[in-house]
BARO-655520 format. One line per 4 residues: number of its first residue (from 1); for each residue z, x, y of C-alpha. Coordinates in pm, 1 decimal, decimal comma, always signed. Each point is the difference from the previous one (the first is absolute). Example, Ala and Ser with C-alpha at 12.3 -4.5 7.8 and 13.67 -1.06 7.14 Angstrom:
2
1 = +780,0:+1230,0:-450,0 ~ -66,0:+137,0:+344,0
//
This chain:
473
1 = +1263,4:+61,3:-1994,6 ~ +69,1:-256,3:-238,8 ~ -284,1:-195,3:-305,4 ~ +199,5:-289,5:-93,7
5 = +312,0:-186,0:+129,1 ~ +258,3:+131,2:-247,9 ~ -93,8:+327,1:+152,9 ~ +89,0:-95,7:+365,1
9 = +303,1:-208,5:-161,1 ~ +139,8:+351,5:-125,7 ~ -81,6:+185,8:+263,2 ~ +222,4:-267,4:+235,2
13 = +298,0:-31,1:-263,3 ~ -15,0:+409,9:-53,5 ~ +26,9:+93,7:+367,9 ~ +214,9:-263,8:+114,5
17 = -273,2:-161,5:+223,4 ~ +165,3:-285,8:+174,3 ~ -363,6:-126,6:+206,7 ~ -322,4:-51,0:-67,8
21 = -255,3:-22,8:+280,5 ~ -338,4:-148,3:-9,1 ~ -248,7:+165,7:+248,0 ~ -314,9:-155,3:+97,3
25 = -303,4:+8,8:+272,1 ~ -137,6:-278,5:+243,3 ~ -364,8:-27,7:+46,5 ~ +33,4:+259,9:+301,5
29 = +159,2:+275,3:-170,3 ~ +351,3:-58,5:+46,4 ~ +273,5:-8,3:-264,8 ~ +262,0:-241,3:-19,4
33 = +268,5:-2,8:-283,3 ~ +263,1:-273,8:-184,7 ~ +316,2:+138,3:-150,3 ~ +158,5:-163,2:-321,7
37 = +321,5:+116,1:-142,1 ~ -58,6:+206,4:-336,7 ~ +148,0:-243,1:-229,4 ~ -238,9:-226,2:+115,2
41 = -300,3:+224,3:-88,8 ~ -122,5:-186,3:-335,8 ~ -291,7:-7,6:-210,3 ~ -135,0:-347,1:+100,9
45 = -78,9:+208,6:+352,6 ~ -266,9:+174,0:-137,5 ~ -160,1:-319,7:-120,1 ~ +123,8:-262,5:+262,7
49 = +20,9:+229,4:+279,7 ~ +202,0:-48,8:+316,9 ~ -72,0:-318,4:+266,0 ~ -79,1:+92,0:+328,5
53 = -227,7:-119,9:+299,3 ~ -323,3:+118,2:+25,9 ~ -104,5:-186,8:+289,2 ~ +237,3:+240,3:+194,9
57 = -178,7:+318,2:-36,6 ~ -359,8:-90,7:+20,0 ~ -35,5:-44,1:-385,6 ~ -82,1:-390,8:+4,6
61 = +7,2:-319,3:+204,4 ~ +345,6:-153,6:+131,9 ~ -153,3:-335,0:-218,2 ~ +26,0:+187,1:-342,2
65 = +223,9:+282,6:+93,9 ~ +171,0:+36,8:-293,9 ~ -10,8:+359,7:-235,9 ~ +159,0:+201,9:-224,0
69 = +66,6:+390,2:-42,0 ~ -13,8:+211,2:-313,0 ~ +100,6:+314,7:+4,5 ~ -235,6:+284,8:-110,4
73 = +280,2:+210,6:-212,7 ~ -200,2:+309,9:-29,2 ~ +80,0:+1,2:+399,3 ~ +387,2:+8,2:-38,5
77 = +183,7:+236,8:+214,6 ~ +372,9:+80,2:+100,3 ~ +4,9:-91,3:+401,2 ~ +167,1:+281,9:+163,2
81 = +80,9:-194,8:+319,4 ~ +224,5:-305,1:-152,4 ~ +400,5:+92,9:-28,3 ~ +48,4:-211,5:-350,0
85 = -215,1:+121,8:-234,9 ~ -346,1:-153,3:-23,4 ~ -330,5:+21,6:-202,9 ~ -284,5:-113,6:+178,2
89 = -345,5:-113,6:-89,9 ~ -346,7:-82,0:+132,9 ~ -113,1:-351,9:-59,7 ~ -331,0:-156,6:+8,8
93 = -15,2:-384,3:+33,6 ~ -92,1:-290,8:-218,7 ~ -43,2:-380,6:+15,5 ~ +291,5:-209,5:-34,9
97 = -102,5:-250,2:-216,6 ~ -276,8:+187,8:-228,3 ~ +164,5:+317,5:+23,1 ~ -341,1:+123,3:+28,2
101 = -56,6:+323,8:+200,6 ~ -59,6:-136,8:+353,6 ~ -384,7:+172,0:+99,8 ~ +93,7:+119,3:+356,9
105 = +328,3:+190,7:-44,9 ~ -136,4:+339,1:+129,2 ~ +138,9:+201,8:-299,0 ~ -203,9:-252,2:-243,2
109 = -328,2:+61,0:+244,6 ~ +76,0:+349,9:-71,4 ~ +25,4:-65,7:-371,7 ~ -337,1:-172,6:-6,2
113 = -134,1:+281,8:+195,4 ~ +87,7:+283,9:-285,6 ~ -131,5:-267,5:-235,2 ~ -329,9:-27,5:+156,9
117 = +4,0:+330,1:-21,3 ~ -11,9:+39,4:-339,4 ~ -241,8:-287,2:-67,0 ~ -264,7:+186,3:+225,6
121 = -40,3:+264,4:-236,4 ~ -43,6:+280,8:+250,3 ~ +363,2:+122,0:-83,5 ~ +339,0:-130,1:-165,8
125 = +214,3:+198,0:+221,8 ~ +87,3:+75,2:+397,7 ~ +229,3:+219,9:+156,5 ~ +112,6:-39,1:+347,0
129 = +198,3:+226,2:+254,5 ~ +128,7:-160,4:+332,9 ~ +104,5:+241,8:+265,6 ~ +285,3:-155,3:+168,2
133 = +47,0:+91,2:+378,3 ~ +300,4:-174,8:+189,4 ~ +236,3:+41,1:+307,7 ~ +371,0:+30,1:+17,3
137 = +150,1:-76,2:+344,8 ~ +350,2:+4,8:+105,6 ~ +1,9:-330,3:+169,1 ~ -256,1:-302,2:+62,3
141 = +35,9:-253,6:+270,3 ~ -247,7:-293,5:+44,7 ~ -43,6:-332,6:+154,5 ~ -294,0:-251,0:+88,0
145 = +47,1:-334,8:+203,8 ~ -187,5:-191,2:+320,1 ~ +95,1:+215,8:+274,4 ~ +49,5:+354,1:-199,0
149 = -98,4:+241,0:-249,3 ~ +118,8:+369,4:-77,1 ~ +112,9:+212,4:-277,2 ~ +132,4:+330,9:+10,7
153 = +31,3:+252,3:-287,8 ~ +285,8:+301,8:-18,3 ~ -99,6:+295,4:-205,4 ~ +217,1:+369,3:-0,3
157 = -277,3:+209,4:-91,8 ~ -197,9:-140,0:+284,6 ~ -73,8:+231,3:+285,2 ~ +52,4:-275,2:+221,5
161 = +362,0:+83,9:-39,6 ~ -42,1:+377,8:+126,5 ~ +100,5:-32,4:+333,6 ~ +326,2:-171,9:-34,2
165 = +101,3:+296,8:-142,8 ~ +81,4:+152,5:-371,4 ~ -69,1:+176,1:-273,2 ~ -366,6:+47,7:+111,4
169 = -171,8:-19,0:-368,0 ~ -229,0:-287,2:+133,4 ~ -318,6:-106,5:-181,5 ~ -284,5:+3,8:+255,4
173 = -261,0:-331,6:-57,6 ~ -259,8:+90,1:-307,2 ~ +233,8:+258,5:-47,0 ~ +188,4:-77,5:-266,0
177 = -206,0:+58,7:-335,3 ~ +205,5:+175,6:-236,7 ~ +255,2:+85,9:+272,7 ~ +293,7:+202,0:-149,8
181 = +400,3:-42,2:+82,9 ~ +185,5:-12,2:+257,2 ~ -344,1:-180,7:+124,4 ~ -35,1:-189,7:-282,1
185 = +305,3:-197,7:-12,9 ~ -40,7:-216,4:-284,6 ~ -80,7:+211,4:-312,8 ~ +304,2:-123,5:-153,6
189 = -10,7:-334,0:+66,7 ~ -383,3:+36,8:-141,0 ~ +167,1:+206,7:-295,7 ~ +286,4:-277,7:-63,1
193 = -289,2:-301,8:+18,2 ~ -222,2:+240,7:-301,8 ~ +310,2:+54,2:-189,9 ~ +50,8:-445,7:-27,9
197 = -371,7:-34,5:-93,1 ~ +36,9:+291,5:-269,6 ~ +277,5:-189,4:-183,8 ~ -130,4:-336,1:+83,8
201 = -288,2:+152,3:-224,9 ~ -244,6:+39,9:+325,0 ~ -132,6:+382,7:-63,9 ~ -80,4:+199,3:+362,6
205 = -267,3:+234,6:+28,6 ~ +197,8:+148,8:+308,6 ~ +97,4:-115,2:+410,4 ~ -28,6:+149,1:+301,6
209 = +3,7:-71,2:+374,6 ~ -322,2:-141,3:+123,9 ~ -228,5:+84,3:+346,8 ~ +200,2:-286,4:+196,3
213 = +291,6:+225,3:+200,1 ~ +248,8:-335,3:-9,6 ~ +97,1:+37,1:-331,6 ~ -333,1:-88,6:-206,2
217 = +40,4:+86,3:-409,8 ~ -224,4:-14,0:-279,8 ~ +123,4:-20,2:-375,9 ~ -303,3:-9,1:-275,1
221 = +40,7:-69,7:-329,5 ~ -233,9:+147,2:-303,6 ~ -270,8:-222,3:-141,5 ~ +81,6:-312,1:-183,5
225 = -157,5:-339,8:-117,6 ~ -47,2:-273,2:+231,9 ~ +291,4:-248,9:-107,5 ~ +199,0:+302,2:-1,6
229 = -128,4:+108,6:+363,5 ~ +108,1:-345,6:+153,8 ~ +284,6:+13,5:-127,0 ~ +123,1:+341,4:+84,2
233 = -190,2:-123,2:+336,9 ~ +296,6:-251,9:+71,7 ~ +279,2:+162,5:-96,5 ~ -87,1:+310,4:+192,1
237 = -25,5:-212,2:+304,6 ~ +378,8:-122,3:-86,0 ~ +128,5:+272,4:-109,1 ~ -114,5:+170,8:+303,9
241 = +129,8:-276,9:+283,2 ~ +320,6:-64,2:-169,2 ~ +91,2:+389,0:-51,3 ~ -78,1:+50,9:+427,7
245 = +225,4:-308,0:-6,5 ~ +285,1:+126,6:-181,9 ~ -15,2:+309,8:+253,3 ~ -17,6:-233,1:+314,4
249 = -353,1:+43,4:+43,7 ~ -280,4:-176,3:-78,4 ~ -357,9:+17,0:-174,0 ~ -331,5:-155,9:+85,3
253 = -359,5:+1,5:-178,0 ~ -146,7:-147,3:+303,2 ~ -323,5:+151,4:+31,9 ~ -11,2:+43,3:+402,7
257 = +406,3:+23,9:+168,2 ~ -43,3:+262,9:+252,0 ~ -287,6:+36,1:+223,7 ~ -195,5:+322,2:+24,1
261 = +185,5:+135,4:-296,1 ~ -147,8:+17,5:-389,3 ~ +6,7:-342,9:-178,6 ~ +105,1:-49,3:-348,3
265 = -252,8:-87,2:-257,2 ~ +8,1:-54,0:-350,0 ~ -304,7:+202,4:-163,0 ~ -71,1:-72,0:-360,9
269 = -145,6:+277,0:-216,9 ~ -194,9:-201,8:-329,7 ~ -194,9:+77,4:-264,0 ~ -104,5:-163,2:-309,8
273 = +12,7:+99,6:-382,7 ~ -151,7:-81,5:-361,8 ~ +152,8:+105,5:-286,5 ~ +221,3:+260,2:+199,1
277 = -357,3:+121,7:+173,3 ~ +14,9:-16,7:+330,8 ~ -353,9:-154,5:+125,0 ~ +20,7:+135,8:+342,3
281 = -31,9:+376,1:-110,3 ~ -296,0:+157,8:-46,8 ~ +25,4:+382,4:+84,4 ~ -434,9:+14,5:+175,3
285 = +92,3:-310,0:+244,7 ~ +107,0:+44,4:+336,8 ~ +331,6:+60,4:+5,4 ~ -6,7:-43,1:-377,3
289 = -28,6:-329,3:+40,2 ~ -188,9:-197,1:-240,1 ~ -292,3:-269,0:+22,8 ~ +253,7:-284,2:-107,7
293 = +261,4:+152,4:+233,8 ~ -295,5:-22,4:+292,0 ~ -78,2:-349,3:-59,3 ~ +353,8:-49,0:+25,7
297 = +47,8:+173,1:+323,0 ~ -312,0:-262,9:+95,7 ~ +163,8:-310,8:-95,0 ~ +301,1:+111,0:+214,0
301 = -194,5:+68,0:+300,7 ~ -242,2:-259,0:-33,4 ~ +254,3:-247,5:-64,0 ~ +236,1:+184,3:+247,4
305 = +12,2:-220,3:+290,3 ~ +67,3:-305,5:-205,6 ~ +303,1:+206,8:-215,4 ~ +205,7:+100,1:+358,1
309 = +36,1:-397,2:+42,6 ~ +242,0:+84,2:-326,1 ~ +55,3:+408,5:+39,8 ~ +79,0:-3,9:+359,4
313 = +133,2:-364,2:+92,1 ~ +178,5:-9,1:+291,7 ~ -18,4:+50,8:+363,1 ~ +169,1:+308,5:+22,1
317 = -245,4:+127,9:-220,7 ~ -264,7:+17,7:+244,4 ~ +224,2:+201,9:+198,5 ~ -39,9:+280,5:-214,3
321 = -356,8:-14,9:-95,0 ~ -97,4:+130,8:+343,2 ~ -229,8:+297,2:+57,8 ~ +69,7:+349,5:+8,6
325 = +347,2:+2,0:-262,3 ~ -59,2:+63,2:-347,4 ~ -24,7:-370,3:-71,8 ~ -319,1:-96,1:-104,9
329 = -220,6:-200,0:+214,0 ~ -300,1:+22,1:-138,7 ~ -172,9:-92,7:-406,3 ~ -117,2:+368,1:-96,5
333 = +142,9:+171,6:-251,6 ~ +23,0:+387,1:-33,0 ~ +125,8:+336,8:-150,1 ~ +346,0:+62,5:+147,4
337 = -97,1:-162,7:+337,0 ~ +315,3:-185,8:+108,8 ~ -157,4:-237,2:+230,4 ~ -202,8:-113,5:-266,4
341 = +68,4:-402,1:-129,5 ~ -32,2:+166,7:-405,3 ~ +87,3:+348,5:-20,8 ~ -56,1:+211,3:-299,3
345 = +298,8:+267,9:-34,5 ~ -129,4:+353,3:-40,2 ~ +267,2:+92,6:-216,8 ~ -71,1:-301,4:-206,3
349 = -278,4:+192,0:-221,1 ~ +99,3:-4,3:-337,2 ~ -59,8:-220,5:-289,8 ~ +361,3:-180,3:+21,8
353 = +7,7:+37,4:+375,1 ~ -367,3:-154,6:+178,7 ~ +51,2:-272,0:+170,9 ~ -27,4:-170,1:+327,6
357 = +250,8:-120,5:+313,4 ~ -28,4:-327,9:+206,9 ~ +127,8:+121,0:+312,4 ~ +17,0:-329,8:+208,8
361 = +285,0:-197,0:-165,1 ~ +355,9:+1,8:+107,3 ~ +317,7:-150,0:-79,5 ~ -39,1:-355,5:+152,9
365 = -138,3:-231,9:-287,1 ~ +75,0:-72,1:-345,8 ~ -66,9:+274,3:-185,0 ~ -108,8:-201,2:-337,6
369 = -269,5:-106,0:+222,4 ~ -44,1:+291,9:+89,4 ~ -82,3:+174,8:-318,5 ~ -191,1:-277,8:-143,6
373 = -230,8:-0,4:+320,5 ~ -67,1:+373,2:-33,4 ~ -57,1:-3,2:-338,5 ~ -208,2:-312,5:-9,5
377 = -220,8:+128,0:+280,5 ~ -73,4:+337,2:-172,9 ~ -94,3:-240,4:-313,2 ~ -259,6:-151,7:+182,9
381 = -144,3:+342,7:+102,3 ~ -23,7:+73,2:-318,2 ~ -135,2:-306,8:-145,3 ~ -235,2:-40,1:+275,1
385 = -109,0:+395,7:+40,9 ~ +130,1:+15,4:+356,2 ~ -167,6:+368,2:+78,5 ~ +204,2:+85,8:+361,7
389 = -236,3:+296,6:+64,5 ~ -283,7:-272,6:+5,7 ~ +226,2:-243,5:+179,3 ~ +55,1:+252,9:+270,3
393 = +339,0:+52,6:-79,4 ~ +1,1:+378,6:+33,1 ~ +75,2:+236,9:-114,3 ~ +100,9:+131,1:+315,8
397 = +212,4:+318,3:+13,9 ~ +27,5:+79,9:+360,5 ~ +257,3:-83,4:+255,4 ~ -137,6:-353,3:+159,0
401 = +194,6:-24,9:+261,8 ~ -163,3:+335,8:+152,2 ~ -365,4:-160,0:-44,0 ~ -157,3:-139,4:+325,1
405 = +35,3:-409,1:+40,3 ~ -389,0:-33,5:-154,5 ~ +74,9:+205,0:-284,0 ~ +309,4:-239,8:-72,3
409 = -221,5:-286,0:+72,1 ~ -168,6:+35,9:-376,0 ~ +355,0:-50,6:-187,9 ~ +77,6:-357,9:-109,1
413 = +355,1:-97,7:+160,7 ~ +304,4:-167,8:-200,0 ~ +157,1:-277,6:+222,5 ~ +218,5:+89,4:+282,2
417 = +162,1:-365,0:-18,1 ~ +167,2:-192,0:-239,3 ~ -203,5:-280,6:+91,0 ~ -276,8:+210,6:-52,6
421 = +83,6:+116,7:-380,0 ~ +77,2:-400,8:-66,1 ~ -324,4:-93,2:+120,0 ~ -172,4:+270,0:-223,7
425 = +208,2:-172,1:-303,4 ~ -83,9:-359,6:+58,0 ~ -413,0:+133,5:-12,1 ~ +105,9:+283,5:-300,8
429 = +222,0:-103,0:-267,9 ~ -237,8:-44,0:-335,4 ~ +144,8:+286,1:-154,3 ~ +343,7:-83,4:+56,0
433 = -25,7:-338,1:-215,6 ~ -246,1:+150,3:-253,7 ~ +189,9:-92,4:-332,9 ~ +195,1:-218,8:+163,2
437 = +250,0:+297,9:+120,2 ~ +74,0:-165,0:+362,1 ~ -95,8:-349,7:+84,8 ~ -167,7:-156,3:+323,9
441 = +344,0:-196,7:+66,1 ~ +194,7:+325,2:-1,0 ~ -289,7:+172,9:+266,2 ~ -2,8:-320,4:+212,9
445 = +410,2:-35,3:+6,3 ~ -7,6:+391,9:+42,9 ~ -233,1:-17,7:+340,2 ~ +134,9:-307,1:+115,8
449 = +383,3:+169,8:-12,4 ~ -107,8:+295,3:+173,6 ~ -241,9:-120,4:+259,1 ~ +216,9:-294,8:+117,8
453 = +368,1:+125,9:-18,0 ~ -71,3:+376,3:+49,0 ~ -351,2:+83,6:+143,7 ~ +24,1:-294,3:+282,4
457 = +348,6:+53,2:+43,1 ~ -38,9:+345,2:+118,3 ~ -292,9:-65,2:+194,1 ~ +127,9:-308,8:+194,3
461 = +311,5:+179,5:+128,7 ~ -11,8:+203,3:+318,1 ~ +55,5:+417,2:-67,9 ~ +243,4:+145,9:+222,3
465 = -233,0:+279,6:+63,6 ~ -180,0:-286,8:+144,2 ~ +211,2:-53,3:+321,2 ~ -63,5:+344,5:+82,6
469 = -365,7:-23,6:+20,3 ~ -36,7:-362,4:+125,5 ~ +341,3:-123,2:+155,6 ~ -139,8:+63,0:+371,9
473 = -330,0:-158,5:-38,9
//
């Protein structure tokens, strides 16, 4: 929005902005924000930066906590949801005494990503496209202690509610894909969150209702760099939650809420670029997908298990890679096939257009780790001439799940555990600190977090499906 700080400056005394909010993410992926009053928005900010404690969200040790934030100004937007006016911004973090840019703030990791990029030689340029698939409920209630455990989730569109008697215009389970009103209820909600991100400078491709009959959505935006995708990333997901919230509803990206209904992933289209060429494309491959674009698809699949440690890292996520939904279970790639870990989009065939999708992710990590994972991983593919036809990566084209269990038998498996994917990171993660882009502190502090206060913390708590199964043994 804005180059330099006069422009911001203007922009605040022109439209009479009275706050100025500084976004910014934790090392799991969520945001968290400081408000100063406008007058107090001064040059010296963008070289001195804003104190705050970075021991507190994952970013360093309680010993040397101590950080600032700078705000990125070409990220300023007007927040729609504040009642004085305010201009917000997303920050990335420095040190406090150096002012030096602090190497694990995941929108810096990102950085270095693009920049590695570009030193590679193999392209100067990539383009990313996250798919972003989410529920809106009409209530949540939850609660976890010694003695009990339950939630319970209230939906209107869900059939659930037919027989207490209505309007009838129910969405049945996996039933809900592009439903149209009265069953889909919340087309205008889903129109009112696209018209924020359009002015907030967020462009959507389009929305619709998703498979999932409880109120599952899906807004996509066109392609866009990957800086640009994380950050359009985040604000999406608030944007999203605090519009449901203004209605008296609420939003979740949670991969796996309802059982035996569709979960909600977060599938990233990519593909990379050299002097506005787009290296995946070439019109005699299969699916008019290059060589470079193949050894891509290899580094992602190879590296695949390792990458859902970061793409894919939470419990719930394992809920929804489970056999026989569209979520991918399995490292082939294909033509079209859904079920497929890398899919190449048939309609994708055109010079601008090839590319390829990472099905597995979802909306549960940090999406600047995200994108610099994926991207980093198809680097080393490329670098390293990861063939996945000679891997035994595919292609494969037909429906899996109809193939006999010794057919199935041949595919390589991604984890079905967190534990699982952070195992496959601690023996795999070469190409993530090639050039120095992550760091071996940052993997070990990321599996340590989520194997002892997430993975074990799940696993060491009774289920309460669990009393109906063992109660009377």
């Amino acid at each position: 929005m804005f180059q330099v700080f006069e422009q911001a400056q203007k922009y605040i005394h022109d439209y009479h902005v009275k706050m100025v909010d500084l976004k910014f993410s934790d090392l799991w992926g969520r945001w968290h924000h400081l408000t100063l009053p406008a007058a107090h928005f001064h040059p010296e900010i963008m070289q001195q930066g804003i104190g705050f404690d970075g021991s507190a969200v994952g970013l360093k040790s309680v010993k040397a906590g101590d950080m600032v934030l700078i705000p990125d100004l070409r990220t300023g937007f007007m927040d729609p949801f504040w009642d004085s006016p305010t201009l917000s911004f997303i920050c990335t973090a420095f040190e406090a005494d150096t002012y030096a840019t602090f190497e694990n703030d995941p929108r810096n990791i990102a950085m270095r990503a693009e920049a590695q990029l570009k030193a590679s030689g193999v392209a100067d340029e990539s383009l990313w496209g996250p798919e972003y698939e989410f529920y809106i409920f009409d209530r949540v209630a939850y609660e976890y202690g010694i003695n009990r455990a339950s939630y319970e989730i209230s939906s209107a569109e869900a059939d659930w509610n037919s027989a207490q008697g209505g309007h009838g215009h129910y969405i049945p389970a996996h039933g809900g894909y592009h439903a149209i009103p009265p069953k889909d209820t919340l087309f205008k909600l889903r129109s009112e969150i696209s018209a924020h991100l359009e002015n907030m400078g967020v462009p959507v491709k389009y929305h619709h209702h998703e498979v999932g009959g409880p109120g599952q959505s899906e807004i996509e935006t066109p392609m866009m760099g990957l800086i640009a995708a994380g950050d359009a990333t985040m604000i999406i997901k608030y944007v999203t939650k605090m519009t449901a919230h203004a209605h008296g509803q609420t939003a979740t990206f949670m991969p796996k809420p309802l059982f035996g209904e569709a979960g909600s992933g977060m599938h990233f289209h990519q593909h990379l670029f050299k002097k506005k060429r787009n290296i995946f494309y070439d019109p005699k491959g299969y699916g008019c997908i290059s060589q470079e674009g193949m050894y891509y698809i290899g580094g992602l699949l190879a590296h695949g298990p390792a990458l859902l440690a970061i793409t894919n890292p939470s419990t719930n996520s394992y809920r929804r890679l489970v056999p026989g939904y569209e979520a991918p279970v399995n490292a082939f790639f294909s033509l079209g096939n859904r079920s497929a870990a890398v899919r190449i989009p048939k309609y994708a065939n055109q010079a601008d257009t090839a590319r390829v999708e990472f099905r597995p992710p979802d909306a549960s990590g940090n999406v600047y780790l995200m994108l610099a994972a994926m991207l980093l991983a198809g680097l080393d593919g490329i670098r390293n001439k990861i063939d996945p036809q000679e891997r035994g990566f595919g292609p494969i084209d037909q429906n899996i799940f109809a193939w006999t269990d010794e057919q199935r038998a041949g595919i390589k498996s991604l984890p079905s555990s967190l534990n699982e994917a952070l195992h496959a990171l601690e023996a795999d993660h070469g190409f993530l600190t090639e050039g120095g882009v992550f760091n071996e502190d940052l993997i070990h502090q990321w599996v340590d977090y989520k194997r002892n206060v997430e993975y074990f913390a799940v696993r060491n708590r009774p289920h309460p499906y669990e009393m109906s199964l063992y109660f009377d043994v």
